[in-house]
VOBA-582760 format. One record per residue: z, x, y of N, C-alpha, C in turn. Coordinates in steps of 0.1 Angstrom, whole numbers, always signed. Example, Ala and Ser with C-alpha at 12.3 -4.5 7.8 and 13.67 -1.06 7.14 Angstrom:
<banus>
<banu n_z="+78" n_x="+132" n_y="-57" ca_z="+78" ca_x="+123" ca_y="-45" c_z="+78" c_x="+132" c_y="-33"/>
<banu n_z="+71" n_x="+128" n_y="-22" ca_z="+71" ca_x="+137" ca_y="-11" c_z="+79" c_x="+129" c_y="+0"/>
</banus>
This chain:
<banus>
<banu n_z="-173" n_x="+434" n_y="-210" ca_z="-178" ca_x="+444" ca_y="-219" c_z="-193" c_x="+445" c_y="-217"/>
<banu n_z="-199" n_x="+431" n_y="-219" ca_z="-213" ca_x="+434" ca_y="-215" c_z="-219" c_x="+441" c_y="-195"/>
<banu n_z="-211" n_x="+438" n_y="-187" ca_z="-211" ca_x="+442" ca_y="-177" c_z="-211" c_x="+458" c_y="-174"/>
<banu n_z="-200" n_x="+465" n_y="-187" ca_z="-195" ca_x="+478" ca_y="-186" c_z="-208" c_x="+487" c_y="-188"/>
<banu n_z="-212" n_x="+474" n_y="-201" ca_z="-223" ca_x="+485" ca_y="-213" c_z="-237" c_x="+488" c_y="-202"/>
<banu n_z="-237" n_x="+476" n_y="-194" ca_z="-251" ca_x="+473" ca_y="-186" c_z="-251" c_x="+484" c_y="-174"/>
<banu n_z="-237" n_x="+484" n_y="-171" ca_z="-241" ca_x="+501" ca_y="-161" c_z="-236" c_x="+510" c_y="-167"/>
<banu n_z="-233" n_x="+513" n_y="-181" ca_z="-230" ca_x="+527" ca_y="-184" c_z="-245" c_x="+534" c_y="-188"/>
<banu n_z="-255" n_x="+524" n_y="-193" ca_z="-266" ca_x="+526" ca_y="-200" c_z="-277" c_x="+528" c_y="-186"/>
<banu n_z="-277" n_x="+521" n_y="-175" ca_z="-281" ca_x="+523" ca_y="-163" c_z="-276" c_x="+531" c_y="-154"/>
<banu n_z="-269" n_x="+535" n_y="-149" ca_z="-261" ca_x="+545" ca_y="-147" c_z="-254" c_x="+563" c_y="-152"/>
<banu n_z="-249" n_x="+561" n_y="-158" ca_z="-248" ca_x="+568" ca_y="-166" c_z="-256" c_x="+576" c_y="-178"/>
<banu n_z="-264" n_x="+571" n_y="-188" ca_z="-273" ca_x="+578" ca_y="-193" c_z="-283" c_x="+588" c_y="-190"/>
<banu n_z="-285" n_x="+596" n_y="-194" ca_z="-289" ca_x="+606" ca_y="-191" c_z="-306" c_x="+603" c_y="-193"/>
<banu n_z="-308" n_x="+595" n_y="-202" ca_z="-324" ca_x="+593" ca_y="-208" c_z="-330" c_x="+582" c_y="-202"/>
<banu n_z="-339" n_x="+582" n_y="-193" ca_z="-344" ca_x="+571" ca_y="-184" c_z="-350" c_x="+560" c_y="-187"/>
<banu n_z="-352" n_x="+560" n_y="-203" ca_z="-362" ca_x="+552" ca_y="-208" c_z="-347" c_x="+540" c_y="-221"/>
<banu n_z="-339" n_x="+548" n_y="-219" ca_z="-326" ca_x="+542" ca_y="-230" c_z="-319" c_x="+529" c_y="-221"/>
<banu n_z="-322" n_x="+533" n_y="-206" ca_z="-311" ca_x="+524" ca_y="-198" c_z="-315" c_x="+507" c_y="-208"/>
<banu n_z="-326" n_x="+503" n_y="-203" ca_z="-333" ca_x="+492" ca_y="-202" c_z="-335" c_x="+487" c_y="-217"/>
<banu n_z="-332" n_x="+496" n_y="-229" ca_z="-338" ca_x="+483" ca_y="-239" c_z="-320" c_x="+486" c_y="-245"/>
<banu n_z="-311" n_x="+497" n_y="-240" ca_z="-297" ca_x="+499" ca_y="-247" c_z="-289" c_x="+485" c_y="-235"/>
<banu n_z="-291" n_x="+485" n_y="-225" ca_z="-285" ca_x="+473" ca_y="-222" c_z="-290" c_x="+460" c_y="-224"/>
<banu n_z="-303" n_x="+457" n_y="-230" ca_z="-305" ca_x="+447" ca_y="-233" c_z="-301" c_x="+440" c_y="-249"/>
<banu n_z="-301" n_x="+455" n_y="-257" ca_z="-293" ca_x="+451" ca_y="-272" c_z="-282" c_x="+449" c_y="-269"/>
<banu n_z="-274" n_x="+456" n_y="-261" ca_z="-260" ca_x="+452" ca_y="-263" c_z="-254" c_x="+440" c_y="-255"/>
<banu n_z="-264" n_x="+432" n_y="-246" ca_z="-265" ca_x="+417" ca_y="-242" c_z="-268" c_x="+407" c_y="-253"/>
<banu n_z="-278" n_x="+413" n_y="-260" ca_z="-281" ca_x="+404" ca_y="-273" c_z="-268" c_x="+406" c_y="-281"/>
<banu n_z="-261" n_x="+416" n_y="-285" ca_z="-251" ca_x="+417" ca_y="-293" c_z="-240" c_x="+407" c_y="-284"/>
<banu n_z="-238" n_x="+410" n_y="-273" ca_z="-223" ca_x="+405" ca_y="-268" c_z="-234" c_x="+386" c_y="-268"/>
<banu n_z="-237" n_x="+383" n_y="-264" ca_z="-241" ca_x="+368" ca_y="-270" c_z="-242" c_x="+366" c_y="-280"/>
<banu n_z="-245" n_x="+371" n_y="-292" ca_z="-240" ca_x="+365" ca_y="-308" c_z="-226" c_x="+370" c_y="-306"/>
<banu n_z="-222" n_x="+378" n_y="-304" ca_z="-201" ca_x="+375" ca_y="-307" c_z="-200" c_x="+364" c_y="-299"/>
<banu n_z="-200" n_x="+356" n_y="-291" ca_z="-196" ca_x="+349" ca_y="-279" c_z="-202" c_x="+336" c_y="-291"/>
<banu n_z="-213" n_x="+333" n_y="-297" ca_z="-217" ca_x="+322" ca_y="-300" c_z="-208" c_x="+320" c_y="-317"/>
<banu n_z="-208" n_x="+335" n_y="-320" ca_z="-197" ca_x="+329" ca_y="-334" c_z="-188" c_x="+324" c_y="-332"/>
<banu n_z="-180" n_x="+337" n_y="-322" ca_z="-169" ca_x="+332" ca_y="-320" c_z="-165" c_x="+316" c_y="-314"/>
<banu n_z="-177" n_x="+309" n_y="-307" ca_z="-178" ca_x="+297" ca_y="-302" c_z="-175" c_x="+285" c_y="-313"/>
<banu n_z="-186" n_x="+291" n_y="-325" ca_z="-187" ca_x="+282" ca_y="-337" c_z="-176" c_x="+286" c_y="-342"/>
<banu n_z="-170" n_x="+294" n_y="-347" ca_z="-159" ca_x="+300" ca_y="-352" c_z="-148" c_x="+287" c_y="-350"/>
<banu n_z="-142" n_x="+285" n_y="-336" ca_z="-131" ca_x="+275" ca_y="-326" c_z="-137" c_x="+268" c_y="-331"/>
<banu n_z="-151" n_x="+255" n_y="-332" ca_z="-154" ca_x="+244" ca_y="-336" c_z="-148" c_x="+242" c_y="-345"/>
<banu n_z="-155" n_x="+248" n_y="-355" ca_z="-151" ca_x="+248" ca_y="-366" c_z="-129" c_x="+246" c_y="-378"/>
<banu n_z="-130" n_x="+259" n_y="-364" ca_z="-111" ca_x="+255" ca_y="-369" c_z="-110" c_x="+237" c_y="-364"/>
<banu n_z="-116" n_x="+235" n_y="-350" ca_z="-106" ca_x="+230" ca_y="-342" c_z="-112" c_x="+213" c_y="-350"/>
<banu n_z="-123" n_x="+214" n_y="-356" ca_z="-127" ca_x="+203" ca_y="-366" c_z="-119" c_x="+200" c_y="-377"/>
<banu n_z="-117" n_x="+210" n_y="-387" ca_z="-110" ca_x="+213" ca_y="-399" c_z="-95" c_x="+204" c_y="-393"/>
<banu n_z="-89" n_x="+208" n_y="-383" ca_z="-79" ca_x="+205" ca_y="-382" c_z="-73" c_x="+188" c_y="-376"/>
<banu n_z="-86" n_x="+187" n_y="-368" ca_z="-86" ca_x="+171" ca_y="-367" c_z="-87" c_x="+163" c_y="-376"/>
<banu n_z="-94" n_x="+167" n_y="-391" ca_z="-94" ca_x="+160" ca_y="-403" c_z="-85" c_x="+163" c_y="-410"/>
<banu n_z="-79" n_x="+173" n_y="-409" ca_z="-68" ca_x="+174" ca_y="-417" c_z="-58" c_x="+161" c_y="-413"/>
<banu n_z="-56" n_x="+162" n_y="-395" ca_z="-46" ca_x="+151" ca_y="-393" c_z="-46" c_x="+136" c_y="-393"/>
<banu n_z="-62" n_x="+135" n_y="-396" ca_z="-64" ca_x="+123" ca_y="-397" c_z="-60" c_x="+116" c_y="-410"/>
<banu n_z="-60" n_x="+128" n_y="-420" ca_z="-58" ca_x="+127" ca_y="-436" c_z="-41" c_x="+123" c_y="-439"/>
<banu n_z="-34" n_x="+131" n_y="-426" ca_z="-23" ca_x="+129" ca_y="-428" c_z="-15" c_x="+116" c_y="-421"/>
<banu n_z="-24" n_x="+109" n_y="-414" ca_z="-19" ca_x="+95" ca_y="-409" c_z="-19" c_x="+82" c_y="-419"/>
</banus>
């Protein structure tokens, strides 16, 4: 996704000055989804270890 956005905004765009700060927000955006989503998995995959520890 971030790959797509990075040459549609360099490539594609029509406004020469949009390439360069639209593919860099949407780099910043796809790394915070990547880092929730990261914490997000911890988080389950914690919850769940203590759950079965509770249940031994």
């Amino acid at each position: 996704m971030i790959l797509y956005t990075y040459y549609y905004y360099c490539f594609v765009s029509a406004n020469s000055e949009a390439p360069i700060f639209g593919a860099g927000l949407m780099m910043v955006y796809g790394f915070i989804a990547f880092a929730v989503a990261a914490v997000g998995t911890v988080v389950v995959v914690i919850k769940e270890r203590m759950a079965e520890k509770k249940r031994q």
